[in-house]
ZAMARGU-4260 file (C-alpha; in steps of 0.2 Angstrom, whole numbers, plus 5000, padded with zeros to 4 digits):
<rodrens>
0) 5808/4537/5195 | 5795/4522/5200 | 5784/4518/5190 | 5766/4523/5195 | 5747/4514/5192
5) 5734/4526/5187 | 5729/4524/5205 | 5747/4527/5214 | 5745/4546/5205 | 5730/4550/5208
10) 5731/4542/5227 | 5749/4549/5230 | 5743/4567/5224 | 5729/4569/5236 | 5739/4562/5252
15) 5739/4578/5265 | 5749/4567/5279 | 5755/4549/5282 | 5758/4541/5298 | 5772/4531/5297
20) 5766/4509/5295 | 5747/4516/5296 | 5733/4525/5288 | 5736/4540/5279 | 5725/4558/5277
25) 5717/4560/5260 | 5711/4575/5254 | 5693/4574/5243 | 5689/4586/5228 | 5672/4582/5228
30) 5658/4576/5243 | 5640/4569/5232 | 5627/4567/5247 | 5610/4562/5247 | 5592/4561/5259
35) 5598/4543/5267 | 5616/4544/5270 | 5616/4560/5277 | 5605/4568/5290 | 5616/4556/5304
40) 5632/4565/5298 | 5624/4583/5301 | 5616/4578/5315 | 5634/4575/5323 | 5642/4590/5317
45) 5629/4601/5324 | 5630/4590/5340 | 5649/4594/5342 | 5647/4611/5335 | 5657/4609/5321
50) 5652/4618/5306 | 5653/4610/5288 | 5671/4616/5282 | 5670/4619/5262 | 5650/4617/5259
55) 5656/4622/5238 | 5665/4606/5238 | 5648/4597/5241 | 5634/4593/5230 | 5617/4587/5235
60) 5603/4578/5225 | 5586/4569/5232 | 5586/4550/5224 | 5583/4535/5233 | 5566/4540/5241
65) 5559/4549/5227 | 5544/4544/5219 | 5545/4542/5200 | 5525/4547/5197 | 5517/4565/5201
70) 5534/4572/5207 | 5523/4589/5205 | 5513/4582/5222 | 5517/4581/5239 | 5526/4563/5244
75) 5513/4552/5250 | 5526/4541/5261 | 5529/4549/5276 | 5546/4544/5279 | 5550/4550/5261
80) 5544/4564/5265 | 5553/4569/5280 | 5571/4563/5273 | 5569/4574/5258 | 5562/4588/5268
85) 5579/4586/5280 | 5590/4587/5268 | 5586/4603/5260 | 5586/4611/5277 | 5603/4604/5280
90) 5608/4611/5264 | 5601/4628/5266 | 5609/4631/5286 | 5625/4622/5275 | 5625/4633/5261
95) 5626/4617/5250 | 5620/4615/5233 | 5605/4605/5232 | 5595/4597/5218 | 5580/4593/5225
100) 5565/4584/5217 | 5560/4596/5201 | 5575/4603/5200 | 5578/4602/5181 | 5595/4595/5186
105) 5587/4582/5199 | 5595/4566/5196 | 5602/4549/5204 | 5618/4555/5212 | 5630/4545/5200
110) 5620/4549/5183 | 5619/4568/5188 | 5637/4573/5194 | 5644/4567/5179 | 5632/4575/5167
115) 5635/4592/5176 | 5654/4591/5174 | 5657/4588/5193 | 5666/4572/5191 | 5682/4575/5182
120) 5697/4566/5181 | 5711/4564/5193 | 5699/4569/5208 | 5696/4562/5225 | 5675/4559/5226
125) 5665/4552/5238 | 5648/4547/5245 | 5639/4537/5257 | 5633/4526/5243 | 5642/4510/5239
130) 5641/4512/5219 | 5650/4530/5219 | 5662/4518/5211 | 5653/4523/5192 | 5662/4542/5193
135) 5681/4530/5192 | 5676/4529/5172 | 5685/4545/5172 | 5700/4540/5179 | 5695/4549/5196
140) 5695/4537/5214 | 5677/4537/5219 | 5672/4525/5234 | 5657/4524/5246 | 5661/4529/5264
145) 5650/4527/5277 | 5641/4539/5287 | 5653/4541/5302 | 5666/4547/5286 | 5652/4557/5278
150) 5656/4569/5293 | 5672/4567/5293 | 5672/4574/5276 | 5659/4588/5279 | 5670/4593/5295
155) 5688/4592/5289 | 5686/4587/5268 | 5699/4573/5271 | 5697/4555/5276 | 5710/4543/5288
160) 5713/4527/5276 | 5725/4515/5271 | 5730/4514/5254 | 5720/4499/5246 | 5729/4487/5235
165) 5731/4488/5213 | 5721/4475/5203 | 5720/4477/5183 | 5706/4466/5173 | 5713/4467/5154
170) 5700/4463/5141 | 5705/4465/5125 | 5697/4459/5109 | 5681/4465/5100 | 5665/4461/5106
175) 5653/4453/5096 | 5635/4461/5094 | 5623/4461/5106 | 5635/4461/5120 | 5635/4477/5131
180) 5645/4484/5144 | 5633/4476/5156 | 5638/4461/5150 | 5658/4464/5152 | 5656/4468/5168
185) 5643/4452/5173 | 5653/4442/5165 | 5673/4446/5173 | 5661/4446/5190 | 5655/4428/5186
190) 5673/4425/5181 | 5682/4431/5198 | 5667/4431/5211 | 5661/4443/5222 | 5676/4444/5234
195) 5690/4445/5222 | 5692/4463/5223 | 5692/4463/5242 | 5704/4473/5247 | 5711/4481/5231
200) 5707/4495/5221 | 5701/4489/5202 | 5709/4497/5185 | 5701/4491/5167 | 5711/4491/5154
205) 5713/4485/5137 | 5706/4486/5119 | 5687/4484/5126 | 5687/4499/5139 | 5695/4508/5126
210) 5683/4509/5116 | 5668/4510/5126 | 5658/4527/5128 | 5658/4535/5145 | 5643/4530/5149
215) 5649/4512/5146 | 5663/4513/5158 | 5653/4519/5171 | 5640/4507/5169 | 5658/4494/5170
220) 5666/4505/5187 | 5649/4505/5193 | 5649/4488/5196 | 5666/4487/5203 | 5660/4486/5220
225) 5653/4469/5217 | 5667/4461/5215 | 5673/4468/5233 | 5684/4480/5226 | 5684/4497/5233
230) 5682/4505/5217 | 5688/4505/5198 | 5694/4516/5187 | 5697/4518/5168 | 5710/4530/5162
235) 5706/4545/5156 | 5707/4547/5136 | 5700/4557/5122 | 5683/4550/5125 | 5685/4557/5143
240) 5690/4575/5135 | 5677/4575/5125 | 5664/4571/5137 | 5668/4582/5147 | 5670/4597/5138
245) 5657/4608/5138 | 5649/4602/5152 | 5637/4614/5165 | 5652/4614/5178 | 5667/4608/5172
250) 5680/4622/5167 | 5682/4631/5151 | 5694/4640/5138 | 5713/4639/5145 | 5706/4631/5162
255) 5701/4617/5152 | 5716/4616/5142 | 5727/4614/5157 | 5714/4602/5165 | 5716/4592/5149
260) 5737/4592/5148 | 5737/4586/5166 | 5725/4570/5163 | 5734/4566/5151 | 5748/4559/5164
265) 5738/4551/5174 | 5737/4533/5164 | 5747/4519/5171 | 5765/4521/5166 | 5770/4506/5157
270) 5780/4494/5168 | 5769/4497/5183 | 5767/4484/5194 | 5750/4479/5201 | 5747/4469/5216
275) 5736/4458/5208 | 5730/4453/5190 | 5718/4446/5176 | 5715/4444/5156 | 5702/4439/5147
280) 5697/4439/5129 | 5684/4449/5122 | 5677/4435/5110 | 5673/4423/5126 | 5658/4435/5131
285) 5641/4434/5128 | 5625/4442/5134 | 5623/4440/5153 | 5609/4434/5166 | 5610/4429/5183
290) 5603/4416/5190 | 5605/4417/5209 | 5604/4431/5223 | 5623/4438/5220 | 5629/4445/5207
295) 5643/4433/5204 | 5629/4420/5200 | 5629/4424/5182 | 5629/4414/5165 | 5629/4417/5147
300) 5613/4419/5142 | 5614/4400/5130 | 5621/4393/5146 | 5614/4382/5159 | 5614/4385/5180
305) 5630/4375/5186 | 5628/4362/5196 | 5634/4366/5214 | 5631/4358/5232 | 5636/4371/5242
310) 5621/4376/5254 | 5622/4393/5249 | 5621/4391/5232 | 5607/4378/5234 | 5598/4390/5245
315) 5598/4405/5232 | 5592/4393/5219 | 5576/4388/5233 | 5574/4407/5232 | 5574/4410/5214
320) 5565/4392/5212 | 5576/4389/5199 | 5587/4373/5198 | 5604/4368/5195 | 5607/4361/5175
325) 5593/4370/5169 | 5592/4385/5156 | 5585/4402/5157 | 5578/4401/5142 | 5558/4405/5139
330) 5556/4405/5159 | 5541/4417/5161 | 5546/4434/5168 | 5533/4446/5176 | 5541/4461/5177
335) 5556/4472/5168 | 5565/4489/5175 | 5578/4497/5164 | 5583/4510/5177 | 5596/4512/5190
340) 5614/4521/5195 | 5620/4505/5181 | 5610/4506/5166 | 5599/4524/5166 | 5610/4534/5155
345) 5602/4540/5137 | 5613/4527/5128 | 5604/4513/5137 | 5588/4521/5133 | 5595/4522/5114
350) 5598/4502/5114 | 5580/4499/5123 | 5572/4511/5110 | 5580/4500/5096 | 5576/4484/5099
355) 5557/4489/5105 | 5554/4499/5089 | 5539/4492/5080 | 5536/4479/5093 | 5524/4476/5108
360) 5527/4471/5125 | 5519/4455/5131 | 5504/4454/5139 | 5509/4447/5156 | 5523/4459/5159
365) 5525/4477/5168 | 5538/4486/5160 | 5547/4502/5169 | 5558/4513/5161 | 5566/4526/5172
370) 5578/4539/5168 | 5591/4541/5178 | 5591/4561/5179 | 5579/4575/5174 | 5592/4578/5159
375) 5591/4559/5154 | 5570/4560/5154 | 5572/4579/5142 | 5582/4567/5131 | 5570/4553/5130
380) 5558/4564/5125 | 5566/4574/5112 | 5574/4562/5103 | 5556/4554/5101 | 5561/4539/5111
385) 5546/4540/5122 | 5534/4541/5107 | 5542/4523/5103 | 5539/4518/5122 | 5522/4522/5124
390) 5518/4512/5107 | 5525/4498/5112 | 5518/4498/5131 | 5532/4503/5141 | 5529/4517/5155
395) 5543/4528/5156 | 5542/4533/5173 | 5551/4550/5182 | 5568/4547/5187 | 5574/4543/5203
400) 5584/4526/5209 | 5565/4516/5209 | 5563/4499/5208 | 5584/4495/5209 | 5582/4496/5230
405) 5563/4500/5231 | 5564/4514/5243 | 5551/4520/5235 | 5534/4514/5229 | 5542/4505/5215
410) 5542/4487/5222 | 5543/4470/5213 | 5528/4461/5221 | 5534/4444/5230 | 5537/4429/5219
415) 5538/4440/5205 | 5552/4439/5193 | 5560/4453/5187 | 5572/4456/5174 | 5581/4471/5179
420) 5595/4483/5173 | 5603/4487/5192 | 5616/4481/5200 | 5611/4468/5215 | 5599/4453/5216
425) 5599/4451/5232 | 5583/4443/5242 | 5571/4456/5244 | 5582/4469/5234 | 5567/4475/5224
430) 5554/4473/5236 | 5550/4459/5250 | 5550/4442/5241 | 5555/4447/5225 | 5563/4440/5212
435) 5578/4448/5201 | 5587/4443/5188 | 5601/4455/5181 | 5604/4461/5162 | 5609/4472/5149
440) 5597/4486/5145 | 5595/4476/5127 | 5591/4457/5135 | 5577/4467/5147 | 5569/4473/5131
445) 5571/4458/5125 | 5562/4448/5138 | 5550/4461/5140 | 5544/4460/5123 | 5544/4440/5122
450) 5537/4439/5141 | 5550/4428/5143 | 5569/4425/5143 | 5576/4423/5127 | 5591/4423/5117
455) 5595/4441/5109 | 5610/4434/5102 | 5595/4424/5090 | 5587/4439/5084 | 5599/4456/5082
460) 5606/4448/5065 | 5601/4466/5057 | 5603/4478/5072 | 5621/4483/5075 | 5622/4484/5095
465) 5638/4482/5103
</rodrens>
């Protein structure tokens, strides 16, 4: 018998026809939709009168447009508004699921799923969102589709697709302190570039992914998609069991048990062959920042901006008004966000909350924290997170996607800098003319507190963070 990838057994168990030299039909487990990728979709199902074919299969959550103060209020934006209000008619003449603003589960769709138990290993999942790539930490294949597919998927629950290529990143190693799966992941893009994964299908592996937590890995498949690969994946282990378990949704008792005997066949056999490969060692990285308006434009934090005459490069550097040779290191910064689908898990939170401790932000600086779920902000508060927050002048915000894409009233004024825990710094990503600079949760409180870029790896001598 062949020996399969991670990927090839969970691909090949899902196919429900092939056409011989072309695409093949996949079946999906699990459909997350949200208020901007999906009203089109419905529109042309009830167009075509074509009913949604397994609304159970679906699970819906307002995020993108939702504001992240006075959710109790009507939504001031009217375009807001109306999405959010769309969506939960679509649901209710669907008969789908739906977390709308309040809901106690109400949550970015990529931080809610998996803290509900919908995202399990060894699933097909999908959603008109490019960073559904976060729910591969479970060993599941999770890609965004567009919204002609999102209707494919409510009409039919299959997609027409061509297998995508294997690619394994291997770190292995132990990473030193202060350096965060943030940072893994900043660094391999920097290493590689931000069309190595065009084309191919990503599994981590190794000693680092190993032994990261789950809301590590999904912070790592999360960013998969910036590397231009369709998605990553990590295979499932113990970790994934445990996290699992117990969850609102995912299956108990002897369901669980059998869930659990079949997960564990789905790593990579040894002696698989992948289409494409890369190594590194875990003691080459160092807390991250990007420089530039992709994330592949990325340094060690002690590191200077390469020199480069390629026009584009030059022009993103106009942008940023940085320049090339120069460090990072005590630039002023005006705003922080520790929020997003990337880094708004209660582990980030925990990291944030331990470096702030005892501090004070600096004056020139606007610091938002926003949970990535209702769940997220319960935990904040109860583990008295926010008490250390509000000392030290951060606002901890309502949850929601916020200042990562600002399409909401969270925006990064122009010329602004902003060190910020998402996952794109493109021009205008955080609001017109804004500035982003990406890091780990721990280098945002860090520069938020300083007012400035610095060197974390200078002062966590005593704090025990990787």
């Amino acid at each position: 018998m062949s020996k399969k990838t991670l990927f090839d057994k969970v691909w090949d168990a899902h196919v429900v026809d092939s056409i011989e030299n072309g695409p093949q039909i996949l079946y999906i487990d699990k459909h997350l939709i949200h208020e901007v990728t999906s009203p089109q979709a419905f529109n042309e199902l009830e167009d075509r009168g074509i009913a949604v074919f397994r609304p159970n299969q679906i699970v819906a959550t307002a995020d993108h447009n939702t504001p992240t103060e006075n959710q109790h209020l009507p939504i001031k934006d009217l375009q807001s508004r109306n999405q959010l209000e769309q969506l939960s008619t679509n649901c209710k003449k669907n008969n789908i699921t739906l977390y709308e603003l309040g809901h106690k589960y109400n949550g970015i769709v990529h931080v809610m799923a998996p803290e509900l138990g919908f995202t399990q290993p060894g699933m097909t999942m999908v959603c008109g969102d490019s960073h559904t790539s976060t729910h591969g930490a479970f060993g599941t294949i999770a890609f965004g589709i567009g919204t002609s597919q999102v209707a494919q998927v409510f009409a039919s629950q299959c997609l027409l697709l061509t297998k995508p290529k294997s690619l394994r990143v291997t770190v292995n190693g132990k990473l030193k302190n202060g350096v965060l799966p943030k940072d893994v992941i900043l660094y391999i893009i920097s290493k590689l570039g931000t069309n190595s994964g065009t084309g191919y299908f990503c599994e981590y592996a190794g000693d680092v992914f190993e032994n990261m937590t789950m809301e590590g890995r999904m912070t790592v498949c999360n960013m998969s998609i910036e590397m231009g690969a369709r998605g990553g994946m990590i295979a499932p282990d113990q970790t994934t069991f445990d996290y699992v378990q117990g969850r609102e949704y995912a299956p108990k008792g002897d369901a669980f048990d059998k869930k659990v005997a079949y997960w564990k066949t789905l790593p990579t056999d040894e002696g698989a062959a992948f289409d494409k490969e890369y190594t590194f060692d875990a003691e080459d990285i160092e807390p991250m920042i990007t420089y530039g308006t992709n994330p592949g434009m990325g340094i060690k934090i002690s590191e200077n901006i390469p020199n480069n005459k390629d026009t584009s490069f030059v022009k993103s550097l106009e942008y940023m008004n940085f320049e090339a040779g120069e460090s990072l290191i005590n630039k002023q910064i005006n705003y922080v966000f520790i929020g997003s689908c990337t880094n708004s898990r209660i582990e980030d939170f925990r990291v944030a909350a331990k470096y702030i401790d005892g501090k004070q932000k600096a004056d020139n600086v606007t610091a938002w924290l926003v949970p990535g779920s209702k769940q997220v902000e319960t935990q904040i508060i109860n583990e008295g997170l926010k008490d250390i927050f509000d000392a030290a002048g951060f606002e901890l915000r309502q949850p929601g996607c916020s200042a990562c894409l600002a399409m909401n009233d969270d925006k990064i004024p122009q010329g602004e800098y902003c060190v910020s825990t998402s996952n794109r710094n493109f021009e205008g990503r955080q609001g017109q003319g804004s500035r982003t600079i990406l890091a780990s949760p721990l280098v945002a409180a860090a520069a938020a507190i300083a007012g400035k870029i610095v060197d974390v790896t200078e002062n966590i001598e005593t704090l025990e963070f990787a």
